[in-house]
Structures are given as C-alpha cells and as structure tokens.
KELUM-815986 format. One record per residue (C-alpha): residue in one letter; x negated, y negated, z. Coordinates in nm, 4 decimals, padded with zeros to 6 digits, always signed. Last residue first. Layout:
! KELUM-815986
 rest        u        v        w
    a        X        Y        Z
...
This chain:
! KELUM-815986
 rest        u        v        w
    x +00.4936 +00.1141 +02.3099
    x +00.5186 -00.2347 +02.1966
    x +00.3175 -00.1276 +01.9308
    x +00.4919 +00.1136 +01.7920
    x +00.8153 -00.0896 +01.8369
    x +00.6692 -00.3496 +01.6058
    x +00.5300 -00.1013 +01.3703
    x +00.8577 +00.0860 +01.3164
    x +00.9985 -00.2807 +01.2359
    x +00.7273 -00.3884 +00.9665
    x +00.7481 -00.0250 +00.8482
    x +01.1893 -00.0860 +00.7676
    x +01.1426 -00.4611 +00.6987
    x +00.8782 -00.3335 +00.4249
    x +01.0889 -00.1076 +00.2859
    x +00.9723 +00.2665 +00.2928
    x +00.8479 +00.3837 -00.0531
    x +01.0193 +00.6847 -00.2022
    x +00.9212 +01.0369 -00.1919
    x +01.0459 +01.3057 -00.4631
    x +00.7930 +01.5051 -00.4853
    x +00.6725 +01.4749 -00.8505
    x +00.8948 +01.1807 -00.9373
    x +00.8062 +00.9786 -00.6717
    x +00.4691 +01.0543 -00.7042
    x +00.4795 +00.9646 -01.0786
    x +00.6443 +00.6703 -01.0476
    x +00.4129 +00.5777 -00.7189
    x +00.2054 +00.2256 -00.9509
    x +00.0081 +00.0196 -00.7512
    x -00.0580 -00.2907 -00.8811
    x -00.3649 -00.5148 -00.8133
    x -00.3594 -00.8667 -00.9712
    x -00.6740 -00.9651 -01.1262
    x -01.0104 -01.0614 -01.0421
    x -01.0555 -00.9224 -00.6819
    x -01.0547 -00.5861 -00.6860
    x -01.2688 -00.5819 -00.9808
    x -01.5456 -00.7477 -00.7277
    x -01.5248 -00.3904 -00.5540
    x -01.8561 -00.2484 -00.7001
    x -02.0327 -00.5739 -00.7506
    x -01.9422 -00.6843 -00.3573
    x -02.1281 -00.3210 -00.2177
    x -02.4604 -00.5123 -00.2536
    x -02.3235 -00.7906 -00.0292
C-alpha cells in the first residue's frame, strides 16, 4: 500500500504516451496492435 501514493498519478487521468520524438530520432514506428496481438498468438502456441 505504501508504494499506492507514488503511482496514484497513474491512476487519475488518462495516460498518454507520446513516441514523436523516437520516431523521429530513429525512425521506428509502433507495430499495430492486430500485428503484436498476432505475433503473440503464434508465440505462444509455440
């Protein structure tokens, strides 16, 4: 519970992640989520 007060921010409004200035920097881009939801599936079917 003591740990609570330090991630209760977390919690109280939306959290956004922001990768414009990764993408920019290095060029990545986010994989969609049917592409990782997929890769996971056959990941775990092994």
């Amino acid at each position: 519970m003591r740990e609570v007060r330090e991630t209760r921010h977390q919690f109280e409004r939306p959290f956004v992640l922001d990768s414009t200035l990764t993408q920019r920097t290095f060029g990545l881009a986010p994989t969609p989520w049917d592409d990782a939801l997929a890769a996971t599936i056959t990941a775990r079917r092994g």
